[in-house]
N, C-alpha and C positions, 0 to 999 in steps of 0.2 A: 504494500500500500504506500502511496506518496501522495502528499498532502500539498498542496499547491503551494507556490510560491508567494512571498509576503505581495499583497497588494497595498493601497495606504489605507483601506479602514481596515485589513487584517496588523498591518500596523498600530495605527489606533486604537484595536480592542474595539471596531465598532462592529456590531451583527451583520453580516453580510449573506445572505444568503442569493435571491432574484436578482438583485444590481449588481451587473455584469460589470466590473471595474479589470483595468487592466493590471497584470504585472510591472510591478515597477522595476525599476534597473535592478537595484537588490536583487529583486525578484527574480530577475531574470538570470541575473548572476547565482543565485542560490537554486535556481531549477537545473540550471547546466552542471550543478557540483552532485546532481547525483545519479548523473552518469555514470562514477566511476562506484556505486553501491547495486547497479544494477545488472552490472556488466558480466557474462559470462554465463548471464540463466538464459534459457528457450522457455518463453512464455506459451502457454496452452491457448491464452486469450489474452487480452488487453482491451481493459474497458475504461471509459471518463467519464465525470459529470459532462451536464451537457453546458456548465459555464465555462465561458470563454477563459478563465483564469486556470483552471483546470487542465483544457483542451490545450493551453498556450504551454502550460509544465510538461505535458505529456509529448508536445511535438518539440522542444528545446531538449529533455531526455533522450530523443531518436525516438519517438514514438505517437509520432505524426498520425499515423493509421489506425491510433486507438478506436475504438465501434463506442458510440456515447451511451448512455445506459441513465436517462431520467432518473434512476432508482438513486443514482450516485448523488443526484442535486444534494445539495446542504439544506439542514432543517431550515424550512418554511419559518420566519421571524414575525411576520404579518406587521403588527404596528411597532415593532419592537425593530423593525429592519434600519439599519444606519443610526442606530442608540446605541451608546455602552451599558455596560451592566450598573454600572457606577449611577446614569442619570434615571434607569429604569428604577433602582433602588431607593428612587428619590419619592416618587409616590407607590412602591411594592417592594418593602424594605427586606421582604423572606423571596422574592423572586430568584428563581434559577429556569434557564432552560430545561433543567432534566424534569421540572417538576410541572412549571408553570401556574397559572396557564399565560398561556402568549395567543393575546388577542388577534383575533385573526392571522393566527399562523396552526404550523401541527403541534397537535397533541403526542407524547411521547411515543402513544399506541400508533398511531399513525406513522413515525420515524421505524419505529422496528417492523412493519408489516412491510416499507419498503427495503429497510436493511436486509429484511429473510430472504426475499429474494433475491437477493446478490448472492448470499451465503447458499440460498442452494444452485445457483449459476453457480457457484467457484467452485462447491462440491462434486457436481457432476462434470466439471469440464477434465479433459486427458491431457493435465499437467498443470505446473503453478499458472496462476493468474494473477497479471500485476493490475493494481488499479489506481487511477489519477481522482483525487475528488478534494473534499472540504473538511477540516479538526472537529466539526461535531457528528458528522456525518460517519467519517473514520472512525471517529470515539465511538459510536454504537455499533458501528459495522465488528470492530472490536467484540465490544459484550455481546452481542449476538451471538459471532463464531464459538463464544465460551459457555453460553448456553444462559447467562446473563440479561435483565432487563437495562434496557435504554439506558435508566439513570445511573448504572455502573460504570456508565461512559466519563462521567466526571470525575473518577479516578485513573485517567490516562490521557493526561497534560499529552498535547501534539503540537508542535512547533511550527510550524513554515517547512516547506522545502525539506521534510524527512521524510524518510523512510522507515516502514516496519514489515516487520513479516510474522504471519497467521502461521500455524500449521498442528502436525497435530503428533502427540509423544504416545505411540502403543493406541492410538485409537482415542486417545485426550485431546480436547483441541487445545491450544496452548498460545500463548504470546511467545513467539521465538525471538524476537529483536522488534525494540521500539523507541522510535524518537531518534533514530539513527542519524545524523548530517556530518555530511564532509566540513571541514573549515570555520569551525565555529566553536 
């Protein structure tokens, strides 16, 4: 899994999900650095959100050809989209994403029904599948593969521009490397 590259409200700490913002130079320098974390696997499949922040790490990585997969989109923020948590907390002092609720955006249940089907895309495909998407999106895609709800997600901090990898130890699914980055 690879978590896109900083843009300026993933800078900022502001919710990002619908507003297709581009990569910034960082950005774009931090998506080319994990090239060298990728190198040497044969991908089964290669999938991305369908935001262009996404799409843009995945063709800077050499993987231009990713097939987009809507599932990948980042949680729905609804009126919460381009707010930090910081100003939401200002009139929802107990707010969390994992919990919500987030006005007109998804409800957790909602997050995981599309994270499942990733998780059984990746399980029946015939080899590793790498995937390009978003830190809250990955963070459940995460507790899903573990067998985990949605809000377990907020105990696996995801950075910009890393990498991790899913797999599974004897038939366990397992977190095998997380939060991986070159140069930092």
């Amino acid at each position: 899994m690879v978590r896109h590259g900083e843009t300026e409200w993933s800078r900022d700490g502001r919710h990002t999900s619908t507003t297709d913002l581009p990569l910034t130079t960082e950005g774009e320098r931090q998506a080319a650095a994990v090239v060298p974390l990728l190198a040497g696997v044969e991908f089964a499949q290669v999938l991305t959100s369908p935001r262009g922040r996404a799409r843009r790490t995945a063709e800077i990585a050499g993987y231009g050809g990713a097939t987009v997969d809507d599932d990948l989109s980042e949680w729905r923020y609804g009126a919460y989209e381009g707010i930090t948590t910081a100003v939401i907390r200002e009139t929802d002092p107990t707010w969390t994403v994992w919990e919500g609720p987030t006005p007109g955006g998804e409800s957790p249940a909602e997050v995981e029904a599309r994270l499942d089907r990733v998780v059984r895309r990746v399980r029946a495909a015939d080899g590793p599948t790498l995937v390009f998407a978003h830190g809250h999106s990955l963070r459940v895609l995460a507790a899903r593969w573990l067998g985990l709800p949605a809000a377990h997600g907020r105990h696996l901090f995801l950075d910009t521009a890393t990498v991790s990898t899913l797999g599974d130890d004897r038939g366990t699914p397992v977190v095998a490397t997380w939060n991986v980055a070159v140069g930092r």
